[in-house]
NUTITOR-216648 format. One record per atom (N, C-alpha, C): y, x, z; residue in three letters; chain; atom name. Coordinates in nm, 3 decimals. Each point is the difference from the previous one (the first is absolute). Example, Ala and Ser with C-alpha at 12.3 -4.5 7.8 and 13.67 -1.06 7.14 Angstrom:
<rs>
R       y       x       z  aa ch at
R  -0.569   1.319   0.780 ALA  A  N
R   0.119  -0.089   0.000 ALA  A CA
R   0.120   0.090   0.000 ALA  A  C
R   0.105  -0.035  -0.072 SER  A  N
R   0.119   0.082   0.006 SER  A CA
R   0.109  -0.077   0.073 SER  A  C
</rs>
This chain:
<rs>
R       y       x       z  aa ch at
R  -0.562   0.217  -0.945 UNK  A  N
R  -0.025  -0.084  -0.115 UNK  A CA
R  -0.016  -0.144   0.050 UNK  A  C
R   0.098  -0.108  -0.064 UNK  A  N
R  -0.037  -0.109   0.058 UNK  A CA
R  -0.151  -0.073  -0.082 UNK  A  C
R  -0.045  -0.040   0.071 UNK  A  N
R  -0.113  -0.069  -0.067 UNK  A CA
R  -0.068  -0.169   0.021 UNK  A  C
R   0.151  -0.030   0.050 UNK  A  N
R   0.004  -0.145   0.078 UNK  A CA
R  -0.001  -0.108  -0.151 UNK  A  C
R  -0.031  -0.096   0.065 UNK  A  N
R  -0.021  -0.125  -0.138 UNK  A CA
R   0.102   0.002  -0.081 UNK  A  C
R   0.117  -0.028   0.085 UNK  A  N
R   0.151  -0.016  -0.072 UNK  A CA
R   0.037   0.109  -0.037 UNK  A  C
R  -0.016   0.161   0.034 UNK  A  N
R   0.010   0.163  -0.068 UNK  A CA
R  -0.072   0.001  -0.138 UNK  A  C
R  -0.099  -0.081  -0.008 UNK  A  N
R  -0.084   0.029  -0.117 UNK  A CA
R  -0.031  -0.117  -0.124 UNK  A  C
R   0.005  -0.087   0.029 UNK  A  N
R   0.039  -0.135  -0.089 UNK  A CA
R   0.090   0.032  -0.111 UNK  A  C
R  -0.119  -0.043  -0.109 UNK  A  N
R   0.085  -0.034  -0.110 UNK  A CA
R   0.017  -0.041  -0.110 UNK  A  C
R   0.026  -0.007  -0.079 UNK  A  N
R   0.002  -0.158  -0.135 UNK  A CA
R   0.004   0.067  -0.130 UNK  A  C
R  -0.087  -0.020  -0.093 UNK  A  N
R   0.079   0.001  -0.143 UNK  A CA
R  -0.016  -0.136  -0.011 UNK  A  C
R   0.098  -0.011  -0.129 UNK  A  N
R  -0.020  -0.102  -0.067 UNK  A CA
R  -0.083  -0.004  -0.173 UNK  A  C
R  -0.086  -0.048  -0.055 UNK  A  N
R  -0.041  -0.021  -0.112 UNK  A CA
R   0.016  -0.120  -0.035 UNK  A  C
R  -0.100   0.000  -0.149 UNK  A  N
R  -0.002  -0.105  -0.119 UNK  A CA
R  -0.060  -0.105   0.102 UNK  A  C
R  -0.097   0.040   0.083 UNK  A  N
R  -0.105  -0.087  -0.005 UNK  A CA
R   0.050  -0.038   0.176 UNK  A  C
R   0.063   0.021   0.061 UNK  A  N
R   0.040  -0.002   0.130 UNK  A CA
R   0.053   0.071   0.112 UNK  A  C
R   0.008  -0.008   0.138 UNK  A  N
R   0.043   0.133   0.081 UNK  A CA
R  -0.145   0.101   0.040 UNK  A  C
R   0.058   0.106  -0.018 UNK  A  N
R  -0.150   0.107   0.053 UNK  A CA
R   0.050   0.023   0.114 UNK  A  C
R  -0.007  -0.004   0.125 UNK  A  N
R   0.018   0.000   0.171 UNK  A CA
R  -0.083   0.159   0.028 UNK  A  C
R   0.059   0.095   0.086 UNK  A  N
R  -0.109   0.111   0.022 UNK  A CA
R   0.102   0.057   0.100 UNK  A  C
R  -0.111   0.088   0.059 UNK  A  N
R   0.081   0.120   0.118 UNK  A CA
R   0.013   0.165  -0.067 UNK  A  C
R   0.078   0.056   0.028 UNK  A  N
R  -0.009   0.123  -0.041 UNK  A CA
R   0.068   0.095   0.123 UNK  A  C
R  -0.082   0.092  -0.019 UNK  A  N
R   0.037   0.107   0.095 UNK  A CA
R  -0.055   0.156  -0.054 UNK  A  C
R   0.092   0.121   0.104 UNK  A  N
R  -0.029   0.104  -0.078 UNK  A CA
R  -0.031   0.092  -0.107 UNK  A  C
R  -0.017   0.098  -0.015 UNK  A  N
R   0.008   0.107  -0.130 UNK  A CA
R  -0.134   0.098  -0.017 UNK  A  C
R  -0.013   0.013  -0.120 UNK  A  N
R  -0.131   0.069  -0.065 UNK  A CA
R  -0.044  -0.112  -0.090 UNK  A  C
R  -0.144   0.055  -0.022 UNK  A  N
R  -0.077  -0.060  -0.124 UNK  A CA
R  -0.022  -0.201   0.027 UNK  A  C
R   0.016  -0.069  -0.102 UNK  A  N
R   0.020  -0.123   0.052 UNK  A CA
R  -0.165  -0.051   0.042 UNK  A  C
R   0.028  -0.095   0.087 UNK  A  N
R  -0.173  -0.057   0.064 UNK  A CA
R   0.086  -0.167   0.008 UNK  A  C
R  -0.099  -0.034  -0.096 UNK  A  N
R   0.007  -0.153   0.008 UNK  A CA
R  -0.064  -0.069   0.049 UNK  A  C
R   0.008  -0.080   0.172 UNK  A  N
R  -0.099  -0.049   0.039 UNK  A CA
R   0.030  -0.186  -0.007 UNK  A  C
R  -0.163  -0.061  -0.048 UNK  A  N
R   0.027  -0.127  -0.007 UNK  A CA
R  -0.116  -0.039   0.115 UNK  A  C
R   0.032  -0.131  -0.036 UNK  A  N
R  -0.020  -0.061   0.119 UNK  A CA
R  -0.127  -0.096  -0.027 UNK  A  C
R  -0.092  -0.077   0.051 UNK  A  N
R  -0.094  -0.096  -0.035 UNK  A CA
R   0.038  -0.175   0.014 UNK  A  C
R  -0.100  -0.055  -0.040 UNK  A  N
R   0.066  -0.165  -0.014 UNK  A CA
R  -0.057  -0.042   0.158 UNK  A  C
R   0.045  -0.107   0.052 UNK  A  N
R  -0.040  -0.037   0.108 UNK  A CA
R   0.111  -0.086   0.093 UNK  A  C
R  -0.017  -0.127   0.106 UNK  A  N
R   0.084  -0.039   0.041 UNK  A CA
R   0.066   0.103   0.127 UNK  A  C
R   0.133  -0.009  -0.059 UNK  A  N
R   0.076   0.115   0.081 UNK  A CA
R   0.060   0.125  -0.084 UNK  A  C
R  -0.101   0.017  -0.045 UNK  A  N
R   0.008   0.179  -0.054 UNK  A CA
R   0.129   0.034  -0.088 UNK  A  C
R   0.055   0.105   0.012 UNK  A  N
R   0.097   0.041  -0.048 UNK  A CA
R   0.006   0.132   0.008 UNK  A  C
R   0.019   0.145  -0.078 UNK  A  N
R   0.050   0.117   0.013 UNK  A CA
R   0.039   0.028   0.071 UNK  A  C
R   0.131  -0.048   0.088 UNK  A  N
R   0.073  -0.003   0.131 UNK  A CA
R  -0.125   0.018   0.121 UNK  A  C
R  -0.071  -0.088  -0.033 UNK  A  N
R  -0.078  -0.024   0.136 UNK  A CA
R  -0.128   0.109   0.002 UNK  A  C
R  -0.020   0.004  -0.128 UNK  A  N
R  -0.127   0.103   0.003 UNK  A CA
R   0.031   0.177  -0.026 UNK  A  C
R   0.106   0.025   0.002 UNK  A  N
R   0.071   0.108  -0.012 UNK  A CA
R   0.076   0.103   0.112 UNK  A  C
R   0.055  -0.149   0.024 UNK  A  N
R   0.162   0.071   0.101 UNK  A CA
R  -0.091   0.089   0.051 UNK  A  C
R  -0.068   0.008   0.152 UNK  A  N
R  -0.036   0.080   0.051 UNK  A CA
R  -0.041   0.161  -0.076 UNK  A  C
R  -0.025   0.009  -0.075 UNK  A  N
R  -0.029   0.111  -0.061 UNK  A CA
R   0.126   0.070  -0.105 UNK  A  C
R   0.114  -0.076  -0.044 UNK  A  N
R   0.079   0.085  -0.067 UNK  A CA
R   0.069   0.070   0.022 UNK  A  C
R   0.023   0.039   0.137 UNK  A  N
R   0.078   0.064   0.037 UNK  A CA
R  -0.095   0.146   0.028 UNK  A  C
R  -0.100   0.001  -0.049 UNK  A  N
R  -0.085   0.090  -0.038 UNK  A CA
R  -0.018   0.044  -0.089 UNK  A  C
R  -0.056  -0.120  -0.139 UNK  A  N
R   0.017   0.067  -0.106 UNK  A CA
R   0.159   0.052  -0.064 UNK  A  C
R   0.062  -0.061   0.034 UNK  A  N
R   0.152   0.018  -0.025 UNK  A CA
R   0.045   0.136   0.014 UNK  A  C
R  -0.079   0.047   0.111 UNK  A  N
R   0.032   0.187   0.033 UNK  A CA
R  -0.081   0.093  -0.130 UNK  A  C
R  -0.067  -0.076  -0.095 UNK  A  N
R  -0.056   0.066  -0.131 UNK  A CA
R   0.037  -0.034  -0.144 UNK  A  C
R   0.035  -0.167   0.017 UNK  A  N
R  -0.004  -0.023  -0.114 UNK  A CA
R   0.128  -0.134  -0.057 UNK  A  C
R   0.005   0.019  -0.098 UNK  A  N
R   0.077  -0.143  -0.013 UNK  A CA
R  -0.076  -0.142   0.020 UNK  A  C
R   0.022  -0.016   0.061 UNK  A  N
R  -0.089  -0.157   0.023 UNK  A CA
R   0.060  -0.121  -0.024 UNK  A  C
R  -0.029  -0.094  -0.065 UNK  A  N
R   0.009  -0.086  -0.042 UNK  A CA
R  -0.093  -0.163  -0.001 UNK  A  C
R   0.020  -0.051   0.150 UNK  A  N
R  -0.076  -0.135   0.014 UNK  A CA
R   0.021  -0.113  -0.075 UNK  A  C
R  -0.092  -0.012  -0.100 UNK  A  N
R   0.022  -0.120  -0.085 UNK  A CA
R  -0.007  -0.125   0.092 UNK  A  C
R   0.105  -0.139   0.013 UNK  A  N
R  -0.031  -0.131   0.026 UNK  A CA
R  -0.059  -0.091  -0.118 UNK  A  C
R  -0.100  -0.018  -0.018 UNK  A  N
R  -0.056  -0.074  -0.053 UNK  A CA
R  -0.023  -0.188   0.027 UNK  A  C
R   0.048  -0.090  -0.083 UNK  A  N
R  -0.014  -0.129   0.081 UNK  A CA
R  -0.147  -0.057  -0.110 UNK  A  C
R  -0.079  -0.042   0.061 UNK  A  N
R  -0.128   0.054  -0.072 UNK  A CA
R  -0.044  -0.146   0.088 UNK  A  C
R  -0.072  -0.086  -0.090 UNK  A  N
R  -0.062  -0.090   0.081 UNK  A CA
R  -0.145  -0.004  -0.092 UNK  A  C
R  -0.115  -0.087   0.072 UNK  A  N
R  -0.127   0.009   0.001 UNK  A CA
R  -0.065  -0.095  -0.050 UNK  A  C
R  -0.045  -0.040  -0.102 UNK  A  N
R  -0.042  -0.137  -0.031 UNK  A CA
R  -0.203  -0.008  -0.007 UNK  A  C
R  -0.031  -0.041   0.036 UNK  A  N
R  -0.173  -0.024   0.018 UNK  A CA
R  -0.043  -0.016  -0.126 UNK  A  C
R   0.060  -0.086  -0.093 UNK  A  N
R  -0.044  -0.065  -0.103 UNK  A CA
R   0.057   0.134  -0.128 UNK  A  C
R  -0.077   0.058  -0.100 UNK  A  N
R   0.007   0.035  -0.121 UNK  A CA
R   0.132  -0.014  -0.075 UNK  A  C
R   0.016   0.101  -0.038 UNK  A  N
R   0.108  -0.015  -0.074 UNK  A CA
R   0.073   0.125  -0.118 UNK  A  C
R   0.031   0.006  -0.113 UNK  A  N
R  -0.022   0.042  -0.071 UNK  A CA
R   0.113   0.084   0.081 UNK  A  C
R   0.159  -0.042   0.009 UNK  A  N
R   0.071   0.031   0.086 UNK  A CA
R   0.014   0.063   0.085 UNK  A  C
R  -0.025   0.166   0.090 UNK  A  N
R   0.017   0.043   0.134 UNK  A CA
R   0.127   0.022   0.001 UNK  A  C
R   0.001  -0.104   0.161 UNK  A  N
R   0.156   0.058   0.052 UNK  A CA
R   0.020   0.141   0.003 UNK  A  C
R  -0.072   0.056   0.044 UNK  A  N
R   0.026   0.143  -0.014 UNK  A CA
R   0.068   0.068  -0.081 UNK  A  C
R  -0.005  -0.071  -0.137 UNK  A  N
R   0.045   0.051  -0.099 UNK  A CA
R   0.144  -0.013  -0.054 UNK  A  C
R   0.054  -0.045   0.075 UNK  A  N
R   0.191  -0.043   0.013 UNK  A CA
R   0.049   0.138   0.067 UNK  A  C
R  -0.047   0.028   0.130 UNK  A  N
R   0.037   0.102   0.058 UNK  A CA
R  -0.064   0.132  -0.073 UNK  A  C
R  -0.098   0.012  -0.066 UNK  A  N
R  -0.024   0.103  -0.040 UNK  A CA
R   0.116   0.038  -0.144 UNK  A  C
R   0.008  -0.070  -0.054 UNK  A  N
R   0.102  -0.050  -0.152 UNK  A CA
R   0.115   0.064   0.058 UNK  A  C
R   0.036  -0.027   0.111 UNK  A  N
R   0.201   0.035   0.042 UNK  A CA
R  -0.043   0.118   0.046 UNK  A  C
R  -0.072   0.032   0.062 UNK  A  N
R  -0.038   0.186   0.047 UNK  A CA
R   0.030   0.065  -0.128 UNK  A  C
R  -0.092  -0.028  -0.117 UNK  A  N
R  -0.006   0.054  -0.105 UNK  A CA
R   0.127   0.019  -0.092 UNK  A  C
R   0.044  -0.140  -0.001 UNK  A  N
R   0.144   0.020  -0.065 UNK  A CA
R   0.112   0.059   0.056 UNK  A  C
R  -0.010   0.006   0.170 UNK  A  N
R   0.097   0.080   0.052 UNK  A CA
R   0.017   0.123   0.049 UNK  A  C
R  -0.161   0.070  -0.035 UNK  A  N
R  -0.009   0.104   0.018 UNK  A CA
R   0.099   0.107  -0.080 UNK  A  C
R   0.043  -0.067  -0.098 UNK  A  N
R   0.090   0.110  -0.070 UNK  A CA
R   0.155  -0.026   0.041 UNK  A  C
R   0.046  -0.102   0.088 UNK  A  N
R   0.151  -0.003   0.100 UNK  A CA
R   0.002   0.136   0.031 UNK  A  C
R   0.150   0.009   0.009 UNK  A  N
R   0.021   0.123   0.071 UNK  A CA
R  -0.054   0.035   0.186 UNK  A  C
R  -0.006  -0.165   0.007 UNK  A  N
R  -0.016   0.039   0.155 UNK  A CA
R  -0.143   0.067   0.049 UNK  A  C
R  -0.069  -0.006  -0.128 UNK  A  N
R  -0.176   0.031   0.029 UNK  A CA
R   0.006   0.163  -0.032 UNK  A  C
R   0.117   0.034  -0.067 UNK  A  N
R  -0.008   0.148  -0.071 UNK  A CA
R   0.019   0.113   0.145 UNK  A  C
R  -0.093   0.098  -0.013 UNK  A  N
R  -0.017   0.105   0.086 UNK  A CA
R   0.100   0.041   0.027 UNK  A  C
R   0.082   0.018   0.101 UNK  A  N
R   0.124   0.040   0.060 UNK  A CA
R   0.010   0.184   0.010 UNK  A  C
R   0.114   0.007  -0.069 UNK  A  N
R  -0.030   0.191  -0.034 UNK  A CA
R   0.105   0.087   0.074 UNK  A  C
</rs>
């Protein structure tokens, strides 16, 4: 099973922008995300382990581009990337492979 960056990369497109993610392997889907922080990315907090979960499950590393603001705001970035998960959860590419 390849489980290299470029094996597993991959794109939808939505309303609201590109959704970026890795996918690998078969079974029940496991969506792992990632936290905010300089650096952080799915890729980085993942790789090492999918080629593990991958032997159980469908896995699916969300990239999230997620930035941090100190100051209040009615606004969470968070909430862009959560919006395209949601709306693209029903793509075919998210649908359980049979």
């Amino acid at each position: 099973m390849d489980v290299s960056y470029e094996g597993t990369k991959r794109e939808v497109a939505t309303d609201k922008g590109i959704l970026r993610y890795h996918e690998a392997g078969d079974g029940p889907p496991l969506i792992l995300l990632h936290g905010s922080g300089i650096g952080v990315s799915g890729w980085r907090n993942y790789r090492g382990n999918l080629e593990v979960f991958a032997e159980h499950f469908h896995c699916y590393i969300l990239e999230f581009q997620v930035s941090v603001s100190v100051t209040p705001s009615t606004d969470t970035r968070l909430s862009l990337p959560v919006r395209q998960l949601s709306d693209s959860w029903t793509h075919s590419t998210f649908r359980r492979r049979r």
